[in-house]
C-alpha positions in Angstrom: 45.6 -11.5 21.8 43.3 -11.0 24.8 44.8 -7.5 25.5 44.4 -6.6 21.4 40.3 -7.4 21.6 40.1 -5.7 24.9 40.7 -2.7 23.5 37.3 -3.4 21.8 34.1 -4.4 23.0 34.0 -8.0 21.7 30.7 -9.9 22.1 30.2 -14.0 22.1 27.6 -16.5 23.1 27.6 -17.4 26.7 26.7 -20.5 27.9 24.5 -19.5 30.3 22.4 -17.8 27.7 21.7 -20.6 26.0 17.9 -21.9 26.0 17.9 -25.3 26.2 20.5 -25.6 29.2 20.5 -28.8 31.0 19.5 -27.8 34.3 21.9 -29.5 36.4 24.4 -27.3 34.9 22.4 -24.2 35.2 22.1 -25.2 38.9 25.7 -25.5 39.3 26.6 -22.1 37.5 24.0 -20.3 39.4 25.4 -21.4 42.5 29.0 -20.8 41.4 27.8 -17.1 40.7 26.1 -17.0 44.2 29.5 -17.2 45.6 31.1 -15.0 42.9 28.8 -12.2 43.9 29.1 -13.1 47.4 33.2 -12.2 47.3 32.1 -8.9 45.2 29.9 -7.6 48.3 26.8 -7.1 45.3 24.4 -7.0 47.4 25.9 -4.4 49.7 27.0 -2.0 47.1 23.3 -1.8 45.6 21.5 -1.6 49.2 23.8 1.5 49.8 21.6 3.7 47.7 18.6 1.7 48.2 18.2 1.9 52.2 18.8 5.9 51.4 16.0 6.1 50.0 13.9 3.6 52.0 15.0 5.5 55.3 13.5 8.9 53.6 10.6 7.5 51.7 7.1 7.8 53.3 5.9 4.5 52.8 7.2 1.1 51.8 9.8 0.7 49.2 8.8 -1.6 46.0 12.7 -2.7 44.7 12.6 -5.0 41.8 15.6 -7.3 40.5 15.7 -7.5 36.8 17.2 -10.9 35.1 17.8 -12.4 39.1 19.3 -15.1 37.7 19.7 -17.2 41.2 18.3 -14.7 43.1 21.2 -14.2 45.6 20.9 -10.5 44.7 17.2 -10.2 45.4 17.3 -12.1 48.3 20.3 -10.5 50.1 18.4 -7.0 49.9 15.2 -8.7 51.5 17.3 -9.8 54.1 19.2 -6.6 54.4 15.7 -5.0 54.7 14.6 -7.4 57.3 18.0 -6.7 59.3 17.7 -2.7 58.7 13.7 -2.9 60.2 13.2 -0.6 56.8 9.6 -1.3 55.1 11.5 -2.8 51.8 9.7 -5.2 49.7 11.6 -7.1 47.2 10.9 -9.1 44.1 13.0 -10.4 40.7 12.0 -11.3 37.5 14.0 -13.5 35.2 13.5 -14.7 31.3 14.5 -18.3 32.5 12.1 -20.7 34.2 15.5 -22.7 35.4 16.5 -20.1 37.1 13.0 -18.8 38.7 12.5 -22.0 39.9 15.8 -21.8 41.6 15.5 -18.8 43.4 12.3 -19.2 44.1 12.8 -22.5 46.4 15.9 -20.5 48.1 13.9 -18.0 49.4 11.0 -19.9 50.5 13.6 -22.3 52.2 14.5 -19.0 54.2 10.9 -18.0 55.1 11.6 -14.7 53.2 8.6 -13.1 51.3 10.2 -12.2 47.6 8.6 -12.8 44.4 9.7 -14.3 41.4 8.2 -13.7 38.1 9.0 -14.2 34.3 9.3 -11.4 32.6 11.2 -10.0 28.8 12.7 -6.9 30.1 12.8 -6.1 26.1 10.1 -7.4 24.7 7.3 -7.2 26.9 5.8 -4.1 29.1 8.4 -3.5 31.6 7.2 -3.9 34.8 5.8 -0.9 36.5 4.6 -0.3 40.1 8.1 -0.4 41.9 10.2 2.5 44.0 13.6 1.3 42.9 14.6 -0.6 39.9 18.2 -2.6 39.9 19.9 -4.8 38.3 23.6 -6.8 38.3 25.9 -8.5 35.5 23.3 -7.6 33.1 24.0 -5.1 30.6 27.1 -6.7 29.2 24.6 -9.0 27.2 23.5 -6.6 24.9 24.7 -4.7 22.2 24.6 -0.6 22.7 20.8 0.0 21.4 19.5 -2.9 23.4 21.2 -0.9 26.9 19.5 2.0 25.4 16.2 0.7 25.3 16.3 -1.0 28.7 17.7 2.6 30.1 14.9 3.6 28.4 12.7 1.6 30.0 14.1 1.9 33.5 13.3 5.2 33.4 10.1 5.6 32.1 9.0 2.6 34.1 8.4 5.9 37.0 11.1 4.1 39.4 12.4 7.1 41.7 16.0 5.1 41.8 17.7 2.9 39.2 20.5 1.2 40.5 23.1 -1.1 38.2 26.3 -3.0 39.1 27.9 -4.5 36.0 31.5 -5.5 34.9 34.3 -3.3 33.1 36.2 -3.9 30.8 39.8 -4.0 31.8 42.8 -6.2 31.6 43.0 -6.2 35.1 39.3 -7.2 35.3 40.0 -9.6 33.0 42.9 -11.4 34.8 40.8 -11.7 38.2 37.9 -12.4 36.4 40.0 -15.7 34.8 41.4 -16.2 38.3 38.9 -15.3 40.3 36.2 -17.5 38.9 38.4 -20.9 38.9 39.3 -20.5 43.0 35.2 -19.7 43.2 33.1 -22.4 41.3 33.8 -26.0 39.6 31.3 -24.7 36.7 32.9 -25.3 33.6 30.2 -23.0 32.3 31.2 -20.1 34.7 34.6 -21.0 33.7 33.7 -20.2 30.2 31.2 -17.3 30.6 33.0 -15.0 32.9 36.3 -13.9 30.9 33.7 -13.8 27.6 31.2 -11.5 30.1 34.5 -9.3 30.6 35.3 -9.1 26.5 31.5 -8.3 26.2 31.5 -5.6 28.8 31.4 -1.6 28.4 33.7 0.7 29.7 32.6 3.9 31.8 32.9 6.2 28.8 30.5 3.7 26.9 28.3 3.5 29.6 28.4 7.6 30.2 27.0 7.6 26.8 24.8 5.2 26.6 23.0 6.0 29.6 22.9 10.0 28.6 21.1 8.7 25.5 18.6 6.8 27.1 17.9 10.4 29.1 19.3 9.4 32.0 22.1 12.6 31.5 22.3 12.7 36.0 23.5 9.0 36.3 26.2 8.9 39.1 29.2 6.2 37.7 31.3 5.0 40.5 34.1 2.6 40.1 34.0 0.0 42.9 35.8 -3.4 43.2 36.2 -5.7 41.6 36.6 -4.3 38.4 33.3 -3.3 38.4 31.1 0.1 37.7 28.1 1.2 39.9 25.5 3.9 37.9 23.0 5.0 40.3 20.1 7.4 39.3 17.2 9.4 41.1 14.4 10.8 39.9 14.7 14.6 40.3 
């Protein structure tokens, strides 16, 4: 059965998206994803490109998260910067208060300078003022013109970089997505959420169009493990 809908994209409600989460809950998936991302190497994958053009830029780099969740992402490129001795600023914006609470407290509990702000990627003024725009285990949440708009966005927000790490769709992803989560996190809601974030995710060919009409036609698409697809794009 789960082979047949792979085939085809095949969107459900997550948990996680849900507005009226307890919070205890929240907390727990949030921290089961920590360590989900954690065994992915996120945060290395998107600070490749990013210290690139940090260690050619002419003044300090302004990267912004988009839907941090947790924040382990936004914070492991501050401390990458900090490690690195590059002038990289970083700060994440989230819809859920939950959650920017959350990753909020973490990085003040490591004495680490990032900002956490609400902010509708969709339906308010996307955020403008930053070098590098990135964003992980997002785009699988939206249906085709939504990714559109936000590519949109992205682009015209004047970032010189837009970096994006998000899940394929594959049966292989799928199995070590089922696997992989239950050796990772007691979260029955991560449990849950991460094979439907699988059956909700693009393939590269989807994404290669998507992304070529939301004018990004120079995006770079780079499989890289787990099961997951790295678009990278800089400003001519």
């Amino acid at each position: 059965m789960v082979t047949r809908w792979l085939k085809e994209r095949r969107r459900e409600p997550e948990w996680m998206d849900q507005p009226d989460l307890d919070p205890a809950l929240h907390h727990q998936a949030l921290a089961g994803l920590t360590r989900v991302n954690a065994i992915s190497g996120t945060t290395a994958t998107l600070w490749r490109p990013i210290e690139k053009l940090a260690q050619q830029a002419q003044e300090p780099t302004r990267v912004l998260d988009v839907a941090s969740g947790g924040g382990d992402v936004a914070i492991g490129l501050a401390q990458q910067a900090v490690k690195s001795g590059l002038p990289v600023s970083v700060d994440g914006c989230d819809m859920s208060p939950v959650a920017l609470k959350y990753a909020q407290a973490r990085a003040d509990g490591q004495d680490l300078k990032v900002n956490f702000f609400k902010a509708d990627v969709l339906a308010d003024p996307f955020p403008s003022g930053y070098d590098v725009i990135c964003c992980s285990l997002f785009l699988h949440h939206f249906d085709p013109p939504q990714v559109i708009q936000l590519l949109t966005a992205m682009r015209e927000s004047g970032a010189r970089l837009i970096v994006i790490s998000d899940l394929l769709r594959t049966r292989l992803g799928y199995v070590m997505c089922w696997a992989g989560i239950r050796m990772l996190t007691r979260s029955r809601m991560c449990h849950v959420d991460g094979p439907l974030s699988v059956q909700g995710a693009f393939t590269r060919s989807e994404l290669e169009e998507l992304a070529d009409r939301a004018g990004l036609q120079s995006m770079v698409f780079q499989n890289v493990w787990p099961q997951r697809l790295l678009m990278t794009w800089e400003r001519p």
